[in-house]
C-alpha positions as MATLAB code, in Angstrom:
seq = 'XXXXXXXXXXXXXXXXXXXXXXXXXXXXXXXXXXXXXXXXXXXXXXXXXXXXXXXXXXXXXXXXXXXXXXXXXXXXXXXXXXXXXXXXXXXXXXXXXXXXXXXXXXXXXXXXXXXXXXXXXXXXXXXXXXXXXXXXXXXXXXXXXXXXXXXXXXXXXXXXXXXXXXXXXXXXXXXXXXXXXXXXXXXXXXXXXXXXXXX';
ca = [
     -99.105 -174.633  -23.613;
     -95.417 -175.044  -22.157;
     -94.142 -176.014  -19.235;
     -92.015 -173.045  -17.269;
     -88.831 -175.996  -18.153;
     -89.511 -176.539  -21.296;
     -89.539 -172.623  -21.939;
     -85.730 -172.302  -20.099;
     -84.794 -174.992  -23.093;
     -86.286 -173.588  -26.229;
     -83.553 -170.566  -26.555;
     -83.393 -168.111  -28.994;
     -85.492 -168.226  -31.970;
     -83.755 -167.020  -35.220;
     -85.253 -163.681  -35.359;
     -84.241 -162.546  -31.654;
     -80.493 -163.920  -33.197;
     -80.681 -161.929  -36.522;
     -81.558 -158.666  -34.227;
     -78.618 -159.387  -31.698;
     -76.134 -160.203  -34.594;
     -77.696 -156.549  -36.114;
     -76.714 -154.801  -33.049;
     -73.777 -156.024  -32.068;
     -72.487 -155.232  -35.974;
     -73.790 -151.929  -35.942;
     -72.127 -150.453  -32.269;
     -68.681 -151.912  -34.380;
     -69.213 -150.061  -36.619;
     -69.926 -147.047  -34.852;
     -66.924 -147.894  -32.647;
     -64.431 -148.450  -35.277;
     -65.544 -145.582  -36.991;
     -65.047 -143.046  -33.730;
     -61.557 -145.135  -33.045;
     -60.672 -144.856  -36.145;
     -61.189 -140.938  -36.241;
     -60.128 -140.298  -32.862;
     -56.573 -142.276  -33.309;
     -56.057 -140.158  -37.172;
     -56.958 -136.815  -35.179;
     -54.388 -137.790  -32.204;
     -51.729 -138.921  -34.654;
     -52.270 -135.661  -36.613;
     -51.649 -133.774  -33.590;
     -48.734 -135.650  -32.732;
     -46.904 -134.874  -36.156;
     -47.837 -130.770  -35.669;
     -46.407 -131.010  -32.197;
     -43.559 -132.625  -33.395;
     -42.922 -130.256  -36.787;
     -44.008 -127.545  -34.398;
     -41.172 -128.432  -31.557;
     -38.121 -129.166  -34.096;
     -38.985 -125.787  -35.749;
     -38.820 -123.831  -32.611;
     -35.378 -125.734  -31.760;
     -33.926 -124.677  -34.834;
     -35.315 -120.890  -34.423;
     -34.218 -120.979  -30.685;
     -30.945 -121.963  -32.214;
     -30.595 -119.561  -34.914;
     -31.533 -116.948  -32.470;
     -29.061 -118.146  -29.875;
     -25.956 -116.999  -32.511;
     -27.498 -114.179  -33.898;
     -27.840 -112.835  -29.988;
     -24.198 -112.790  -30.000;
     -23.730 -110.435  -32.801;
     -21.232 -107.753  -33.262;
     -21.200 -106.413  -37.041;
     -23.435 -107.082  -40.221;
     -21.657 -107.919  -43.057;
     -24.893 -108.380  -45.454;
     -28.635 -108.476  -45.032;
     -30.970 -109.938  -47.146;
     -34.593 -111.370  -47.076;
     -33.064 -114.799  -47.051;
     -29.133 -114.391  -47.039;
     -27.671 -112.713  -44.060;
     -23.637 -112.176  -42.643;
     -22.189 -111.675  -39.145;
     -19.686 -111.894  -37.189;
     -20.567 -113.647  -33.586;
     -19.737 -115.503  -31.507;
     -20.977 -119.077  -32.287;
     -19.821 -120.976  -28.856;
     -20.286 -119.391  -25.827;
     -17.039 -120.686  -25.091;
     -15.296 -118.809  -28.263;
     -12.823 -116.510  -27.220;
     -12.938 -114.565  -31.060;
     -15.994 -114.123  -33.419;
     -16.693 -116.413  -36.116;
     -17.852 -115.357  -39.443;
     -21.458 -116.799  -39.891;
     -23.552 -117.193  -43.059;
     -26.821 -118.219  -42.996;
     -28.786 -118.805  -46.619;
     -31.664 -120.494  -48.645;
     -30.244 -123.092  -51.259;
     -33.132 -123.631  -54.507;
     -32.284 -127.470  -55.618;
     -34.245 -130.491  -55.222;
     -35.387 -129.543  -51.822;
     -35.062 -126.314  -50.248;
     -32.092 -126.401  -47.488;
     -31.551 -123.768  -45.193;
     -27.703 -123.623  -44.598;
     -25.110 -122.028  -42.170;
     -21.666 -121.654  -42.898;
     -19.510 -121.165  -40.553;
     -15.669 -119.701  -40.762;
     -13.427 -118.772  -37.397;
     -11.504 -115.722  -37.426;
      -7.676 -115.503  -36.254;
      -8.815 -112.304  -33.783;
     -11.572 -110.087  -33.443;
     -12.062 -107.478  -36.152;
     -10.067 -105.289  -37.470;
      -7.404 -107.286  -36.884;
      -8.270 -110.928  -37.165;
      -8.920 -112.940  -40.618;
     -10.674 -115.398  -41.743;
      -9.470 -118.872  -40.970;
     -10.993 -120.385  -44.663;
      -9.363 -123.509  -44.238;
     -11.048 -123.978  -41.141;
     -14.952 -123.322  -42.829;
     -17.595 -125.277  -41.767;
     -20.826 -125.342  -43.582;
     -24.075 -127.020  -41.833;
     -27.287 -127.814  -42.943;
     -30.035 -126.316  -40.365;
     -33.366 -127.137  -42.146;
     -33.152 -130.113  -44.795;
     -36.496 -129.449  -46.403;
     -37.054 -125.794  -46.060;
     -40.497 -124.515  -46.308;
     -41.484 -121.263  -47.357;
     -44.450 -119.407  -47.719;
     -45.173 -117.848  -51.342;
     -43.270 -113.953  -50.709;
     -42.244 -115.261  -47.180;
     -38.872 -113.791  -45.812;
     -36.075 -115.848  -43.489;
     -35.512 -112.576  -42.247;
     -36.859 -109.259  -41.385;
     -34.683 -106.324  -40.178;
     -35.718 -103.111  -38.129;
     -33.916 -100.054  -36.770;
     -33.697  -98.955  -33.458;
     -37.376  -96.981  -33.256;
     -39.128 -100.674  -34.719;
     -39.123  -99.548  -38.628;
     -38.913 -102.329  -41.409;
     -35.543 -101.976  -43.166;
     -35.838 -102.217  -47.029;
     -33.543 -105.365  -48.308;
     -30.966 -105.644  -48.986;
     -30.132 -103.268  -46.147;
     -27.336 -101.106  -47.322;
     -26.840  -99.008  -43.777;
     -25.891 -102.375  -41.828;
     -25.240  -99.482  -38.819;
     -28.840  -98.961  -38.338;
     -30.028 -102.625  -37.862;
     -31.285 -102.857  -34.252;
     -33.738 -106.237  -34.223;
     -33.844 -108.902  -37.145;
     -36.668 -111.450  -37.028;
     -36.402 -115.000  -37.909;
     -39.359 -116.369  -39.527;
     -39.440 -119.833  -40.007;
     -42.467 -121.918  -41.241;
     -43.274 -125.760  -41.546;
     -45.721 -126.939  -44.293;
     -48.844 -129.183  -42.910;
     -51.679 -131.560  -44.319;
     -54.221 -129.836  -46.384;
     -51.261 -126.426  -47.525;
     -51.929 -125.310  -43.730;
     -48.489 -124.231  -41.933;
     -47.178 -123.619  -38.731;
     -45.050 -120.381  -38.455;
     -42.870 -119.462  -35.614;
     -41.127 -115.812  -35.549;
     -38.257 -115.205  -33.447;
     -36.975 -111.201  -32.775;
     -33.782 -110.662  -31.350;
     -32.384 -107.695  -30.226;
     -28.967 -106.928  -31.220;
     -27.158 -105.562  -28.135;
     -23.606 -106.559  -28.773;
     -23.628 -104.958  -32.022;
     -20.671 -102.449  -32.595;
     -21.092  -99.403  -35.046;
     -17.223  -98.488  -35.263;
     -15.397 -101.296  -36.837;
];
């Protein structure tokens, strides 16, 4: 039989170690594997919230010059034409552009050319264009639309809309393409109260 001392000094025997060393390598890898999931989930949310934020800044932007809006000149699904007034500090419309470009990648551009005075009299200033490129790698759904117009009692407007008078609303739809072919769409309605019918 052993002495209470000579019990304090005998240790660990190499079964109670093999256990220990089994525990201790099983909560890592429970712990690595919940880290490990946690941090992909977090960073996956982090890209979404970021996609998510620069989409709504463009759309927010886009919206921001159409709001300004005095005449149509065109209006198509993914092309569309108006005079507005791009700076709030303009004292004369600009002629705006905004259209889908098929290359490589999928750009969504604005171009962007000042007028001399406001219409009927002014002209366009064409050596004075600016084009800019809003969305480098434009995403769009299978049949989506950039735009969507309506008249003044909320009915969809066939495209191209040949009775530019009638256009009350348009609707910017813009979409960003995440893991797995999800997306995140944002759609933006603006209401065109500066709009003039007699020029």
């Amino acid at each position: 039989m052993l002495s209470p001392k000579q019990r304090e000094e005998q240790g660990f025997t190499i079964l109670e170690m093999v256990v220990v060393i089994a525990l201790i390598g099983a909560l890592s890898v429970i712990f690595f594997v919940v880290f490990k999931t946690t941090l992909v989930s977090y960073l996956d949310l982090q890209k979404q919230a970021t996609s998510f934020g620069q989409l709504s800044s463009q759309a927010d932007r886009i919206a921001n010059v159409l709001r300004g809006t005095t005449s149509i000149s065109s209006a198509g699904d993914n092309d569309l034409t108006v005079y507005t007034y791009f700076y709030p500090s303009d004292v004369y419309v600009s002629q705006v552009r905004y259209y889908v470009v098929n290359g490589a990648t999928k750009r969504l551009y604005a171009d962007l050319t000042p007028m001399s005075a406001n219409p009927p009299l002014g002209t366009l200033q064409t050596d004075k264009k600016k084009s800019f490129v809003i969305i480098d790698n434009f995403y769009q759904a299978s049949g989506g639309k950039l735009f969507r117009y309506t008249n003044a009692v909320g009915a969809a407007l066939a495209t191209p809309v040949t009775d530019l008078s009638v256009v009350k609303t348009i609707q910017i739809n813009l979409a960003t393409q995440l893991e797995n072919a999800r997306s995140q769409d944002i759609n933006v309605q603006v209401l065109l109260r500066n709009k003039k019918n007699n020029l």
